[in-house]
C-alpha positions in Angstrom: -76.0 203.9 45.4 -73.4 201.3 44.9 -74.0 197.6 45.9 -72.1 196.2 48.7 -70.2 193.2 48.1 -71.5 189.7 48.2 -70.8 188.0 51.6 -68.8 184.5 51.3 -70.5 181.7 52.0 -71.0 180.3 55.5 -68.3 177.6 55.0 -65.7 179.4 53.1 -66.0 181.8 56.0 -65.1 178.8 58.6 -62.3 177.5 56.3 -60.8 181.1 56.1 -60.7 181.8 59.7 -59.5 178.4 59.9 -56.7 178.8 58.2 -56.2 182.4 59.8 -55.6 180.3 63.2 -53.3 177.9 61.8 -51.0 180.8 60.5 -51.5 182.5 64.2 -50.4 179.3 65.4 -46.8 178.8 64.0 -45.6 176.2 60.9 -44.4 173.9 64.0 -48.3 173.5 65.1 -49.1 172.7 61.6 -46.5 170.0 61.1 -46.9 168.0 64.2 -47.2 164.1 64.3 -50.1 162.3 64.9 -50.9 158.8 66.4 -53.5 157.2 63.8 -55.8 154.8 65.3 -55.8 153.0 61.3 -59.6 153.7 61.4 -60.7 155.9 58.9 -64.1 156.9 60.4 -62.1 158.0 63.5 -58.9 158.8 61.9 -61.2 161.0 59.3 -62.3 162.9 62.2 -59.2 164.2 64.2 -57.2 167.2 62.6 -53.9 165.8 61.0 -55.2 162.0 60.6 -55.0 161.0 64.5 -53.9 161.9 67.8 -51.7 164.9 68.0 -48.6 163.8 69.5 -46.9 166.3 71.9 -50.1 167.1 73.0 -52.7 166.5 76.1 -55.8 164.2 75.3 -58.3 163.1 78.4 -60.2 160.4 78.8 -62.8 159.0 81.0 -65.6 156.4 81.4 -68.9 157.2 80.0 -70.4 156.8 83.4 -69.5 156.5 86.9 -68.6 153.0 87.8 -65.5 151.0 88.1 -66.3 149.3 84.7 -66.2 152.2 82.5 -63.2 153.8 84.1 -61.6 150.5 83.4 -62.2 150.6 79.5 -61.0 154.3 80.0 -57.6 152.9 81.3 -57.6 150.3 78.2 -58.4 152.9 75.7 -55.4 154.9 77.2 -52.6 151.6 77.4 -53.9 151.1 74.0 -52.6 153.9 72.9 -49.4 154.5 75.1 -49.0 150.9 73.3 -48.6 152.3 69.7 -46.0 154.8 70.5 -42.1 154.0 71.2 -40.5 153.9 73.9 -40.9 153.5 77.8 -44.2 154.8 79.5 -44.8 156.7 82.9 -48.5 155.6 84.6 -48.5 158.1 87.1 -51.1 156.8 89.7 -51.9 157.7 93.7 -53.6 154.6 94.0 -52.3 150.8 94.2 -54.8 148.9 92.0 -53.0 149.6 88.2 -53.3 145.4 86.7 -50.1 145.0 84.7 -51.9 141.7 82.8 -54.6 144.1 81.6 -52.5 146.5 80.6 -50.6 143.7 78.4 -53.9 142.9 77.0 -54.6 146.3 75.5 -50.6 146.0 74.0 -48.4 147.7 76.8 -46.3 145.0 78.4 -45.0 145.6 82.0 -41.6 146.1 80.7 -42.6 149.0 79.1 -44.1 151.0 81.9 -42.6 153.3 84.4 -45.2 153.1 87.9 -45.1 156.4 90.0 -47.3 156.3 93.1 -47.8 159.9 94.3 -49.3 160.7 97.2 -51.7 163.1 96.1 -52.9 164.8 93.2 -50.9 168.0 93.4 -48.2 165.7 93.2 -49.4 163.8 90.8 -49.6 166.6 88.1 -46.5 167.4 88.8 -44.8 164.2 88.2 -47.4 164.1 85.2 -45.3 167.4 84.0 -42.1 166.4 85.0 -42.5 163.1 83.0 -43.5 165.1 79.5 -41.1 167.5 79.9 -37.9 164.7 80.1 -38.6 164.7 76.4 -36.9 160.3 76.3 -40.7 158.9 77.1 -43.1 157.4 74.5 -46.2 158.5 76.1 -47.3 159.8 80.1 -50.2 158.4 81.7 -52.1 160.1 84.7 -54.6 159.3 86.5 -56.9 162.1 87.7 -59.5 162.9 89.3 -59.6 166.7 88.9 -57.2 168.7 86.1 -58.0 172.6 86.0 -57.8 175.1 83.7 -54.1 176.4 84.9 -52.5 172.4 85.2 -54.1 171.9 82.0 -52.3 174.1 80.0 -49.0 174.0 82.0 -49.6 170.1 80.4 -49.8 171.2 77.8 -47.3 173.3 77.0 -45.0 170.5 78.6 -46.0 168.2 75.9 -45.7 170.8 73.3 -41.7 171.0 74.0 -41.1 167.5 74.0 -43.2 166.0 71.4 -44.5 163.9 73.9 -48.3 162.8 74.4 -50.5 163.0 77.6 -53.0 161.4 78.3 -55.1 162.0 81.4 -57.3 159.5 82.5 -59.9 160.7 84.8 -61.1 158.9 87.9 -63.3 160.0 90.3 -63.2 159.1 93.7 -66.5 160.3 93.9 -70.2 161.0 91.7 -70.0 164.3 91.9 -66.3 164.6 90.6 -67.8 163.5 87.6 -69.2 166.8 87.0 -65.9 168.2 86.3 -65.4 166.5 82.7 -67.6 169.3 81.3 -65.2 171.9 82.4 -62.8 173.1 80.2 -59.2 172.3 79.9 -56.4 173.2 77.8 -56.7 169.6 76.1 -56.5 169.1 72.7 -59.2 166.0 72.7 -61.8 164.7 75.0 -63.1 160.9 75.2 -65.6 159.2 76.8 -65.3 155.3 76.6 -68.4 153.2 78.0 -68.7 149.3 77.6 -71.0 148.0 75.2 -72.0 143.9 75.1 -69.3 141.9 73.6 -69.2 140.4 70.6 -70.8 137.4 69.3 -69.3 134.2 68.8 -70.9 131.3 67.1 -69.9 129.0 70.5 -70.2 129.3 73.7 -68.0 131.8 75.6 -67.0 136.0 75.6 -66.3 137.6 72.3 -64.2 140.5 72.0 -64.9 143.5 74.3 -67.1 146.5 72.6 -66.7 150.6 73.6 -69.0 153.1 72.9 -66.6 155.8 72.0 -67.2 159.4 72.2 -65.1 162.3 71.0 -67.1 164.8 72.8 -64.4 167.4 71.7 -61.2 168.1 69.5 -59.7 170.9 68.9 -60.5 172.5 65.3 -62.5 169.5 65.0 -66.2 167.5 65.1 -67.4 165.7 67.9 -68.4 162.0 67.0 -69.5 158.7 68.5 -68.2 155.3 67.2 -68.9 151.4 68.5 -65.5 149.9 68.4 -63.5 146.9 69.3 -61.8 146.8 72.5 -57.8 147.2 72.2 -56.0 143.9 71.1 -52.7 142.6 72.1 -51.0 145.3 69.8 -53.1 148.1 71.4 -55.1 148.7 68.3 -58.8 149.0 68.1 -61.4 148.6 65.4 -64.7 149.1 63.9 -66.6 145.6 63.9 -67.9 145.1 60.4 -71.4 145.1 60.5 -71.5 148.6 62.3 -68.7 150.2 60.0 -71.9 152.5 58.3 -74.5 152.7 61.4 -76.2 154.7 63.0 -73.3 155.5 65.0 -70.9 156.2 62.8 -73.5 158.9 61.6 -74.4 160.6 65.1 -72.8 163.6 66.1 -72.0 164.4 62.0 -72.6 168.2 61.7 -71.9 168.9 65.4 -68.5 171.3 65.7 -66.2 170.8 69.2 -64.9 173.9 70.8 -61.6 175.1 69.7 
């Protein structure tokens, strides 16, 4: 009786089917920009060597409060910051603080405000804004996004070359539940604050996040303790956690695709 053949390994199998999907999905997908953050461990983890440009990322605070959804805010300007060109913040509430915003690298003369006055609205400005193709980067702030706005987002972002980002607020705890559903976004963060950083005098060091990829697209999830955004919108990995322990967590883990 004649042998069957030898199966492949387990993780030759992966990389072909892999590479089966990138063919499916066309030599543009393959050649699009990324935003690197200039950290390797993060940088190492997202497809291409950072954030996909012309594509929709969300992000969100790691729990509930006011204080985590404001580093999820920074985390965003931080990276609006780092791209060229003017930026829409699409809000529907009146509390965005320009001076933080400068902190984290976008300076008010950069940013486009829209106030809507509700969230259908508000996704639609959000589509309008990455479809006009002359923007650096479009900011939302939401509190829901489903599946269907998600990937008309998407595909918005996809024919400009512009990047989303949708920051998700809730107005409410149980909102919050929502996060795990899933969208048509490429990556998923979760930023929570973290004490700041030590400084051999008295006074507040440099703000810390606990930063969680908890999913990318043809990628690993991961959790990092970074450096706040500086005054050029760019974070980092303080030294003496560069090879922690949570640098190492999440390793192994893979992110639905």
């Amino acid at each position: 009786m004649p042998q069957s053949p030898a199966r492949p390994p387990a993780h030759l199998a992966v990389a072909t089917l892999r590479e089966r999907i990138r063919r499916f999905e066309g030599g543009a997908a393959r050649a699009r920009a990324v935003l690197p953050f200039g950290v390797a461990a993060i940088d190492g983890r997202l497809p291409g060597g950072g954030l996909a440009l012309g594509c929709l990322h969300e992000m969100a605070g790691g729990g509930n409060g006011a204080v985590d959804g404001a580093a999820a805010a920074l985390f965003a300007a931080g990276i609006a910051a780092r791209t060229t060109g003017k930026v829409l913040w699409c809000v529907t509430r009146q509390d965005l603080f320009a001076p933080a915003l400068a902190q984290a690298g976008l300076r008010a003369d950069r940013v486009i405000h829209a106030e809507a006055g509700d969230e259908k609205d508000l996704l639609a400005c959000f589509e309008e804004g990455l479809r006009h193709g002359g923007l650096g980067a479009v900011v939302a702030e939401v509190s829901r996004l489903p599946m269907t706005a998600s990937r008309r987002l998407q595909l918005a972002a996809e024919s400009s070359g512009t990047i989303g980002l949708a920051v998700r607020r809730w107005r409410r705890p149980a909102e919050a539940a929502g996060y795990a559903q899933p969208t048509a976004s490429v990556t998923r963060w979760r930023i929570s604050m973290l004490p700041s950083a030590p400084l051999p005098v008295p006074g507040v060091g440099r703000a810390r996040w606990r930063l969680e990829l908890v999913r990318c697209r043809a990628g690993e999830t991961a959790v990092f303790e970074v450096e706040a955004c500086d005054v050029e919108g760019r974070i980092a990995v303080p030294a003496e956690v560069a090879h922690g322990p949570l640098q190492e967590e999440g390793r192994g883990r893979s992110a639905a695709a």
